[in-house]
MMTF fields as JSON, N, C-alpha, C and O atoms, coordinates in Angstrom:
{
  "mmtfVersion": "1.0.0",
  "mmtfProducer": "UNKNOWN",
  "numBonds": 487,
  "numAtoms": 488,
  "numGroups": 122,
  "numChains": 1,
  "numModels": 1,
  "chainsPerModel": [1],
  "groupsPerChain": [122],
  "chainIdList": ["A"],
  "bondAtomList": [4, 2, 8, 6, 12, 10, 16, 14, 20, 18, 24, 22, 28, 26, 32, 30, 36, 34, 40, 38, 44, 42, 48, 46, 52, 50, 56, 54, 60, 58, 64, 62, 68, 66, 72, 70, 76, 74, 80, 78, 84, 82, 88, 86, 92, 90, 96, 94, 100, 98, 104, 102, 108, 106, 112, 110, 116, 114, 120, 118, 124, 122, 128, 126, 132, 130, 136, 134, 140, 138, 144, 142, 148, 146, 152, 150, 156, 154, 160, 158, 164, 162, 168, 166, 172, 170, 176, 174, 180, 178, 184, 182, 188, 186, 192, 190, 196, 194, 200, 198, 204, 202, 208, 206, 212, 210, 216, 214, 220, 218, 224, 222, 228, 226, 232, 230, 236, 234, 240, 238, 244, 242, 248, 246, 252, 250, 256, 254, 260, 258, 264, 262, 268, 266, 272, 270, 276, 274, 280, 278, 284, 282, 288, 286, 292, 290, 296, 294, 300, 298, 304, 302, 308, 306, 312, 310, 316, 314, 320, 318, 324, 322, 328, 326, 332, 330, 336, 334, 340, 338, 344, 342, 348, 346, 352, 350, 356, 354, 360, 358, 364, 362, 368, 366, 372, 370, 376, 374, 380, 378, 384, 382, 388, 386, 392, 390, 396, 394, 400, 398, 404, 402, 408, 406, 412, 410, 416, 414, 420, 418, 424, 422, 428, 426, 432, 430, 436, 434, 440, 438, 444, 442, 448, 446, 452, 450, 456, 454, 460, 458, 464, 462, 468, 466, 472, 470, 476, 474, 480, 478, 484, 482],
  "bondOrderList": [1, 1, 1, 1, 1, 1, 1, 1, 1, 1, 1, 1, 1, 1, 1, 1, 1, 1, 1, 1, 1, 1, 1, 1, 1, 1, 1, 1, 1, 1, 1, 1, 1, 1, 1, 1, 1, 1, 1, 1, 1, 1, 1, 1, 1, 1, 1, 1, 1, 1, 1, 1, 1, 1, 1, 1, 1, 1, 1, 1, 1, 1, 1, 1, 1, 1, 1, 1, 1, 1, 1, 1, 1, 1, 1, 1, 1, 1, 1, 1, 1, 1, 1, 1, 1, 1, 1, 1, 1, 1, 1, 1, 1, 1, 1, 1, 1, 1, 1, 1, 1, 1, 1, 1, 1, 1, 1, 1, 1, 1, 1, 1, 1, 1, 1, 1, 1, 1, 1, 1, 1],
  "groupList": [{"groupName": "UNK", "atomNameList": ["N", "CA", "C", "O"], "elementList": ["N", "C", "C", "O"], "formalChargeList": [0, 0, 0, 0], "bondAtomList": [1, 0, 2, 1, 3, 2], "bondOrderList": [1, 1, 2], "singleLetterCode": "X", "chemCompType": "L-PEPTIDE LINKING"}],
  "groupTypeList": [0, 0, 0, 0, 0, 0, 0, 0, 0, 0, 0, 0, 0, 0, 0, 0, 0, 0, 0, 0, 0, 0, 0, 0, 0, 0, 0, 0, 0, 0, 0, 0, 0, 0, 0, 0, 0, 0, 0, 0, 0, 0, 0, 0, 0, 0, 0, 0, 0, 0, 0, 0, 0, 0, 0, 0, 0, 0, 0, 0, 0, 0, 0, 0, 0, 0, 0, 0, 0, 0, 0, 0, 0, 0, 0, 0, 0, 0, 0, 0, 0, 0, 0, 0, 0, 0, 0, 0, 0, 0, 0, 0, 0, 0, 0, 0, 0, 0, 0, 0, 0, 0, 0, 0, 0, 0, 0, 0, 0, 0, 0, 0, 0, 0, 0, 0, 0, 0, 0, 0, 0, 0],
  "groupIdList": [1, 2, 3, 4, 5, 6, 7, 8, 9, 10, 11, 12, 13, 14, 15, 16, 17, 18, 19, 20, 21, 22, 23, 24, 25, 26, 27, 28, 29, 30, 31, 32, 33, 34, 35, 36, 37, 38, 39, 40, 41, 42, 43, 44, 45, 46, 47, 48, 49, 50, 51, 52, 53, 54, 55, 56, 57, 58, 59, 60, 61, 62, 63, 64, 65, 66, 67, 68, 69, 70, 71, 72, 73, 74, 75, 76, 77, 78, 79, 80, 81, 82, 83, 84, 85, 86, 87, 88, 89, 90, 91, 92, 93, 94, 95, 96, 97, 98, 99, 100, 101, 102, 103, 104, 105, 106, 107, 108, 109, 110, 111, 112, 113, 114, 115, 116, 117, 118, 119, 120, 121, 122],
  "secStructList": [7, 7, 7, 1, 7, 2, 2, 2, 2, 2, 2, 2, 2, 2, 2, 2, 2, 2, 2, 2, 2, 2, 2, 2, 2, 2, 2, 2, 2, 2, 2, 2, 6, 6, 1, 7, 1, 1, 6, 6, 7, 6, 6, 2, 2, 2, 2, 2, 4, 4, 4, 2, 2, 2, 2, 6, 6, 6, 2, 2, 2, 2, 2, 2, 2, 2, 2, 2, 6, 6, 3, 3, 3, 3, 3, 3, 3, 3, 7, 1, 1, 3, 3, 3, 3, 3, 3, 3, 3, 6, 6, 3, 3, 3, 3, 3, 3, 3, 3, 2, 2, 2, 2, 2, 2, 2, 2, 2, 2, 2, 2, 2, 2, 2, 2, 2, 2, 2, 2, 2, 7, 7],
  "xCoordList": [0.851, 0.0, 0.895, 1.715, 0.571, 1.535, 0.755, -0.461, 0.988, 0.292, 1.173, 0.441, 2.349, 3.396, 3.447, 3.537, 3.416, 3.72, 5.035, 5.73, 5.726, 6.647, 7.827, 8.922, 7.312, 8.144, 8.609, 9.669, 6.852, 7.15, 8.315, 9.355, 7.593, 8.827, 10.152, 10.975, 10.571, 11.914, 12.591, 13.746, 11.808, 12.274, 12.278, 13.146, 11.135, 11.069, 12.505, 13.222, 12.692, 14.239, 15.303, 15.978, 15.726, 16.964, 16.822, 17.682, 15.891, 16.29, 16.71, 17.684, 15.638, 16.605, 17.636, 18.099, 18.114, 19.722, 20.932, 22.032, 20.174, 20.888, 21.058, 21.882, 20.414, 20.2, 20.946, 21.5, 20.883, 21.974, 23.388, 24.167, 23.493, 25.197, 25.541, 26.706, 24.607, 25.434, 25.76, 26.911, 24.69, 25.164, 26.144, 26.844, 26.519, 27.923, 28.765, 29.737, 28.97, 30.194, 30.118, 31.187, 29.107, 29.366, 30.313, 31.249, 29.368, 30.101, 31.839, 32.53, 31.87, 33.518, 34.335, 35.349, 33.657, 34.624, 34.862, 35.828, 33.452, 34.11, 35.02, 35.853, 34.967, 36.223, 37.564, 38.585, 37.691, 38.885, 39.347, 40.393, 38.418, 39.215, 39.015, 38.543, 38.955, 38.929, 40.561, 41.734, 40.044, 40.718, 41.528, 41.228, 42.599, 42.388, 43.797, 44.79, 43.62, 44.345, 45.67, 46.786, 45.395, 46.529, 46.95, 46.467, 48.235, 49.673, 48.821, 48.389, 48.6, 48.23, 46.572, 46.191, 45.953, 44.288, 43.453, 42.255, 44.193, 43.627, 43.39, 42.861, 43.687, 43.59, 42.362, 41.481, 41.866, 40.671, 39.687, 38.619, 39.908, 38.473, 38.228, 37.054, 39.174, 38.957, 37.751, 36.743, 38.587, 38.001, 36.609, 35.84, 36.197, 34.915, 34.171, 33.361, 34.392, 33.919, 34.114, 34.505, 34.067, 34.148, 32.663, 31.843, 32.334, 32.033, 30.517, 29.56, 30.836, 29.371, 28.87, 27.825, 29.678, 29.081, 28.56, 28.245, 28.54, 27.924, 26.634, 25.679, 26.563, 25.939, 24.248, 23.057, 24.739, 23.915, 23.137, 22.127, 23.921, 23.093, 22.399, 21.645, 22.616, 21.129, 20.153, 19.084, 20.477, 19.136, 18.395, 17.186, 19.098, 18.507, 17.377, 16.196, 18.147, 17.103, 16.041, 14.909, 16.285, 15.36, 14.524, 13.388, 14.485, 13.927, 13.052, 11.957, 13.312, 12.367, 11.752, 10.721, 11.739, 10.646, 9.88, 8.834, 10.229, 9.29, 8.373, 7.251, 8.66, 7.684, 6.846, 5.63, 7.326, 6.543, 5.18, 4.096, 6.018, 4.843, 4.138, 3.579, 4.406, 4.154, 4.522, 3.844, 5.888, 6.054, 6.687, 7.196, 6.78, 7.322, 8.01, 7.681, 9.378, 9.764, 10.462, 11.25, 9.916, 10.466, 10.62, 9.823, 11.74, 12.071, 11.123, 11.207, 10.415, 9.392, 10.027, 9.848, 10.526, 11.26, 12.811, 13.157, 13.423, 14.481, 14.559, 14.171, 15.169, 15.194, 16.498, 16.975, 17.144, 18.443, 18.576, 19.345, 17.98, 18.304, 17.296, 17.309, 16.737, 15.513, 15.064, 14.698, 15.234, 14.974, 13.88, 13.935, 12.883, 11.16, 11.079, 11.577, 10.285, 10.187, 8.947, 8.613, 8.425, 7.143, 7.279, 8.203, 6.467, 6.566, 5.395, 4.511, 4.801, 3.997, 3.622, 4.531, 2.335, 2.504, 0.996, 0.074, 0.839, -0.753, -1.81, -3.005, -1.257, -2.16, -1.991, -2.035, -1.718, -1.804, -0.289, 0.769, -0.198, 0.831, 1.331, 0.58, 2.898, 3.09, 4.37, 5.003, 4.749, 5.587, 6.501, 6.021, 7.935, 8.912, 9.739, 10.452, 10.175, 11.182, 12.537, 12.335, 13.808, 14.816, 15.801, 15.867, 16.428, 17.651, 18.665, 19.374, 18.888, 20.072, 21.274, 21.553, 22.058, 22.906, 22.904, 23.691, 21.669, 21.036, 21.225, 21.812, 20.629, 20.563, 22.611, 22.857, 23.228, 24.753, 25.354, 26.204, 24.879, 25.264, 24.901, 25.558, 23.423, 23.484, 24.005, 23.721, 24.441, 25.076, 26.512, 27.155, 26.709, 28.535, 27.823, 28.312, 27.008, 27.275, 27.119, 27.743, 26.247, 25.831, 27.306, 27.481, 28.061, 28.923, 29.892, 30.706, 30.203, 31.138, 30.918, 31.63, 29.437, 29.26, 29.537, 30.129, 29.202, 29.578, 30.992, 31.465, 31.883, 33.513, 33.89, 34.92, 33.255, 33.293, 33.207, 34.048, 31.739, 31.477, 32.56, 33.029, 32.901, 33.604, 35.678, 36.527, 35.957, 36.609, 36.794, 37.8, 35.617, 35.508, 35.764, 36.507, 35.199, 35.339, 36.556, 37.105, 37.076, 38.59, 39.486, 40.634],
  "yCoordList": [-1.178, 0.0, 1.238, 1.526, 2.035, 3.19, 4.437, 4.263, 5.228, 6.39, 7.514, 8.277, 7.989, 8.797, 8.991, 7.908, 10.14, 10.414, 10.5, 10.872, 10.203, 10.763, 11.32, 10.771, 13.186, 13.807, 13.705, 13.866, 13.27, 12.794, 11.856, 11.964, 10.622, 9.4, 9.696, 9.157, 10.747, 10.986, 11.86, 11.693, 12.63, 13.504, 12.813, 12.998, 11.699, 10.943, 9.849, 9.695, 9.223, 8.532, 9.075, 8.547, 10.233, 11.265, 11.072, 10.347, 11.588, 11.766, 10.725, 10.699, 9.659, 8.171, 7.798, 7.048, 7.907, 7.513, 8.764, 8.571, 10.113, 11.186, 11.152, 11.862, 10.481, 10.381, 9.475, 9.489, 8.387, 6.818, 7.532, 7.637, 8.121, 8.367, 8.927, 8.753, 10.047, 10.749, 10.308, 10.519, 9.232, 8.45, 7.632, 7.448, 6.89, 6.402, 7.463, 7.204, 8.577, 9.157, 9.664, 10.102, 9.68, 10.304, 9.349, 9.693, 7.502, 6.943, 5.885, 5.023, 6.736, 6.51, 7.634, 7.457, 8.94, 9.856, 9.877, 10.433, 8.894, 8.606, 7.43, 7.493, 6.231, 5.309, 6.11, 5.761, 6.885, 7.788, 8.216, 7.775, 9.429, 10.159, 9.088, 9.877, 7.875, 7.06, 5.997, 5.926, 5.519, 4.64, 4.458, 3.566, 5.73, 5.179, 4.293, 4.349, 3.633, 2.734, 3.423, 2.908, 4.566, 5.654, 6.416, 6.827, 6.311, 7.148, 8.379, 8.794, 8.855, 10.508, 10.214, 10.142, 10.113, 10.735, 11.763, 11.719, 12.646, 14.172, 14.632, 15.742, 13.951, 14.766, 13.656, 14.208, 12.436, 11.646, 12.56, 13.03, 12.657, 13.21, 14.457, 14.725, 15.256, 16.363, 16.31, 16.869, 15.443, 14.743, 14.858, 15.668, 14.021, 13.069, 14.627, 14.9, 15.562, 16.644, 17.172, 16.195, 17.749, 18.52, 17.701, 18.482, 16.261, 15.802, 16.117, 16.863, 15.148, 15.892, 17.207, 17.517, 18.003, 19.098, 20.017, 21.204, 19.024, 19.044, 17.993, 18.106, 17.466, 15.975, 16.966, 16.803, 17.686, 18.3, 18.969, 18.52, 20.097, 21.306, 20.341, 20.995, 19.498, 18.701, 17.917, 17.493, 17.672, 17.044, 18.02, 17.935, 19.523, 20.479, 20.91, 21.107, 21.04, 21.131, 20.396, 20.81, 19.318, 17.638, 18.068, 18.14, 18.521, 18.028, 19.186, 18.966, 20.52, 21.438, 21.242, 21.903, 20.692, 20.224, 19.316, 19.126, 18.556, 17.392, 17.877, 17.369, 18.845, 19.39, 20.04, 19.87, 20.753, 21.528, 20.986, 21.414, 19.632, 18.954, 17.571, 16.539, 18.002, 16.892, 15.251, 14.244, 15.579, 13.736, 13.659, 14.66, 12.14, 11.588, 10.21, 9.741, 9.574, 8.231, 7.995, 8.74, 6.612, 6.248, 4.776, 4.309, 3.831, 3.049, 1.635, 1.269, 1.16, 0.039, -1.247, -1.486, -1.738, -3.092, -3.103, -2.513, -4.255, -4.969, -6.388, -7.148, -6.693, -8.449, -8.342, -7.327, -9.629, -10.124, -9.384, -8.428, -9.584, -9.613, -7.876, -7.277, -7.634, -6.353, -5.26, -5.593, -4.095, -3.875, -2.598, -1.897, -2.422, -1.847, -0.574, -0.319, 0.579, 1.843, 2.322, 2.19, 2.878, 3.654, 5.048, 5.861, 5.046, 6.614, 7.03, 6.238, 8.815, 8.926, 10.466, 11.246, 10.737, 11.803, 12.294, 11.487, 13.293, 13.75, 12.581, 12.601, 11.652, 11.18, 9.828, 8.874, 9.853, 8.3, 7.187, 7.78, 6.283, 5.642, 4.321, 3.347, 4.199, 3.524, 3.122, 3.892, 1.302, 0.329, 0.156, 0.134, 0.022, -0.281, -0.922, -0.287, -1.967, -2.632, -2.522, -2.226, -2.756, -2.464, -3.774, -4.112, -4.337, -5.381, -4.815, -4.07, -5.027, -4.438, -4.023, -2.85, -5.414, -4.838, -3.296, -2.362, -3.662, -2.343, -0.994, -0.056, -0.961, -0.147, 0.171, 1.336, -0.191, -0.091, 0.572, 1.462, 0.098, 0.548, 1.689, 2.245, 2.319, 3.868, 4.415, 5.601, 4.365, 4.839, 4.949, 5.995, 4.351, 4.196, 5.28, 6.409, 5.09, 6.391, 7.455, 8.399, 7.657, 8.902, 9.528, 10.733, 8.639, 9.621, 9.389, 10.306, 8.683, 9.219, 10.579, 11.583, 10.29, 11.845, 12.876, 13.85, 12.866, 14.171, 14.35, 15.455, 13.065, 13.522, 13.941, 14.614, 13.735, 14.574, 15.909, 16.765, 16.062, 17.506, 18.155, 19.27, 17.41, 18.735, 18.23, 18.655, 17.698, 17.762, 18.93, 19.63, 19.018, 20.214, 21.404, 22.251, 21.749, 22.985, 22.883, 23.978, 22.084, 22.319, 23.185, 23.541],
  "zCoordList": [0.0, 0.0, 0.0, 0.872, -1.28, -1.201, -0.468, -0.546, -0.016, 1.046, 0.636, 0.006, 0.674, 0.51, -0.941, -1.52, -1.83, -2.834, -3.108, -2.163, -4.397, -4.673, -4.277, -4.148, -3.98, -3.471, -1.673, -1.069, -1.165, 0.282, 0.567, 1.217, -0.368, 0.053, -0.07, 0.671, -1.193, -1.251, 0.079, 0.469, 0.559, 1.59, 2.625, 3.479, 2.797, 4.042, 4.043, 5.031, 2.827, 2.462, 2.781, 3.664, 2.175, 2.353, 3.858, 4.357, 4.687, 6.032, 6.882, 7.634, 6.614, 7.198, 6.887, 7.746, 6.259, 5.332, 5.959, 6.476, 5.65, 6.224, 7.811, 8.388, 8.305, 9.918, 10.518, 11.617, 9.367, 10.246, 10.317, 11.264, 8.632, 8.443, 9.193, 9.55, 9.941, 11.076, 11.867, 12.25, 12.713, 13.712, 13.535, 14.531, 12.269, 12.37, 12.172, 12.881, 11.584, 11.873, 13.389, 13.815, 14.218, 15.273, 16.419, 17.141, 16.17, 16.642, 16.091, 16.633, 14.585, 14.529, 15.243, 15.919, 14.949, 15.993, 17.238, 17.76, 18.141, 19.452, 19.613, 20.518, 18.761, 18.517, 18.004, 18.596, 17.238, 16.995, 18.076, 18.553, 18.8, 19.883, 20.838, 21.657, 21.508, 23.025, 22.063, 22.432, 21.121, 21.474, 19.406, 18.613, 19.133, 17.423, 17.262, 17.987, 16.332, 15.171, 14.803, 14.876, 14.43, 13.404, 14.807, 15.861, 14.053, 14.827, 14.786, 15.861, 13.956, 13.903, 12.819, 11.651, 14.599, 14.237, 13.821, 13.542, 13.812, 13.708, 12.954, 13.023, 11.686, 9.767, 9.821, 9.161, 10.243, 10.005, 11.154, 10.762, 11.845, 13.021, 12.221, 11.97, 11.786, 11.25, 9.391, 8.958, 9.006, 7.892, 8.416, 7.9, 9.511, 9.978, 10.12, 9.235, 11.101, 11.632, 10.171, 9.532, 9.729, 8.355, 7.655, 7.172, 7.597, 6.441, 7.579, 7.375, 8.862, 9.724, 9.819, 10.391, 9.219, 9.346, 8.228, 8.306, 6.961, 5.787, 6.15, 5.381, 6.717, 6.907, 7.863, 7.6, 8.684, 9.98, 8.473, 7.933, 8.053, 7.881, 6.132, 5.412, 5.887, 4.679, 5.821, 5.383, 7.403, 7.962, 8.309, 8.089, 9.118, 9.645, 8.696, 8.98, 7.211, 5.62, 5.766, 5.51, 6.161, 5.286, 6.398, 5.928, 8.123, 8.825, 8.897, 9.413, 8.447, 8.114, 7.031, 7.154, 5.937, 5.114, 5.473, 4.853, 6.552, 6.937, 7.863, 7.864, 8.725, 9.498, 8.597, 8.682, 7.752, 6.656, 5.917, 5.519, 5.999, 4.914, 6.116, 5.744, 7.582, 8.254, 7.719, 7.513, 7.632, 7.283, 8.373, 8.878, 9.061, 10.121, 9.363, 8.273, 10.564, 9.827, 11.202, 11.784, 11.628, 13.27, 12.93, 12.116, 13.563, 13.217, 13.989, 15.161, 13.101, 13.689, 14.499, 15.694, 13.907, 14.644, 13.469, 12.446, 14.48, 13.806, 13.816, 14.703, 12.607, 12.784, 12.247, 11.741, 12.405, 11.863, 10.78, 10.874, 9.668, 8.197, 7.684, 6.609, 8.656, 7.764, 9.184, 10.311, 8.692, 9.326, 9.058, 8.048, 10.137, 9.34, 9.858, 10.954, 8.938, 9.69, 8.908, 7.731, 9.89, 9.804, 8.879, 8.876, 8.366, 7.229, 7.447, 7.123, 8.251, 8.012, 7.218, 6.936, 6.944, 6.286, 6.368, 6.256, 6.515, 6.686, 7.259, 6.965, 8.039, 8.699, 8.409, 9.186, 6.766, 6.329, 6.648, 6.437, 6.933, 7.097, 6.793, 6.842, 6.396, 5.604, 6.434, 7.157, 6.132, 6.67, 5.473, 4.34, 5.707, 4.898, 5.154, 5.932, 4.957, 5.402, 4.352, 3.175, 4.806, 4.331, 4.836, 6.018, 3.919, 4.124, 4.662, 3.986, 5.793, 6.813, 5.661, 5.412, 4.881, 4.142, 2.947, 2.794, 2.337, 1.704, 2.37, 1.832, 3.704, 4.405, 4.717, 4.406, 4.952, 5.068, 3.596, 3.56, 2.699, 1.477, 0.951, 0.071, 1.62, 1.293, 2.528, 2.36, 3.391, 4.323, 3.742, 3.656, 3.557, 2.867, 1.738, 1.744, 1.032, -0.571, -0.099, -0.584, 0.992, 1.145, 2.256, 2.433, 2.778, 3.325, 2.174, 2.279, 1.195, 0.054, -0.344, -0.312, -0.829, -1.183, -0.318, -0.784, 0.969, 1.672, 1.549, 1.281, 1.774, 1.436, 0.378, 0.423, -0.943, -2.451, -2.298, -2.569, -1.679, -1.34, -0.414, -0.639, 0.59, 1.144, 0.708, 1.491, -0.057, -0.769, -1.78, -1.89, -2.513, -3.737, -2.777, -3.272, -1.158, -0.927, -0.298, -0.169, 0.074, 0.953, -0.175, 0.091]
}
């Protein structure tokens, strides 16, 4: 059952995807600064903080259009292999499930892209 148009579902997408990536870069930068790998951490945290902070100001975006247009997206359950989230939007509401790996793989593009982006401006 589709409920979400189009342009909804896309804004309601961007933000879940835009929302995980942050949380993993937030929790690689606390593995960096407690406990890192590399002799010299500081050009990667910096990296990380640079790319989060391209990362903030497209959710701060995404999350004022969603109030705008009242869409909501809260994460329903998890299972091993899928994991389900609620989409709602003027009232009507809609279930999605996503293959955990899937879900990892736009997380990985979408922070490539932010490192492209703030590559071009460095």
């Amino acid at each position: 059952m589709k409920n979400l148009d189009k342009d909804e579902w896309q804004i309601a997408s961007r933000f879940l995807f835009v929302d995980l990536t942050l949380k993993v870069i937030d929790r690689d930068l606390k593995m960096l600064k407690e406990s890192s790998p590399f002799k010299i951490s500081e050009p990667y945290i910096t990296l990380l903080e640079r790319t989060k902070k391209i990362g903030t100001a497209e959710r701060k975006a995404l999350k004022k259009k969603m109030y705008q247009e009242n869409i909501g997206v809260v994460q329903n359950k998890k299972e091993e292999s899928f994991t389900y989230y609620l989409f709602s939007c003027k009232g009507a509401k809609e279930e999605r499930s996503y293959f955990n790996p899937n879900i990892k793989k736009k997380v990985e593009n979408i922070l490539d892209e932010w490192m492209k982006q703030d590559n071009k401006m460095a």
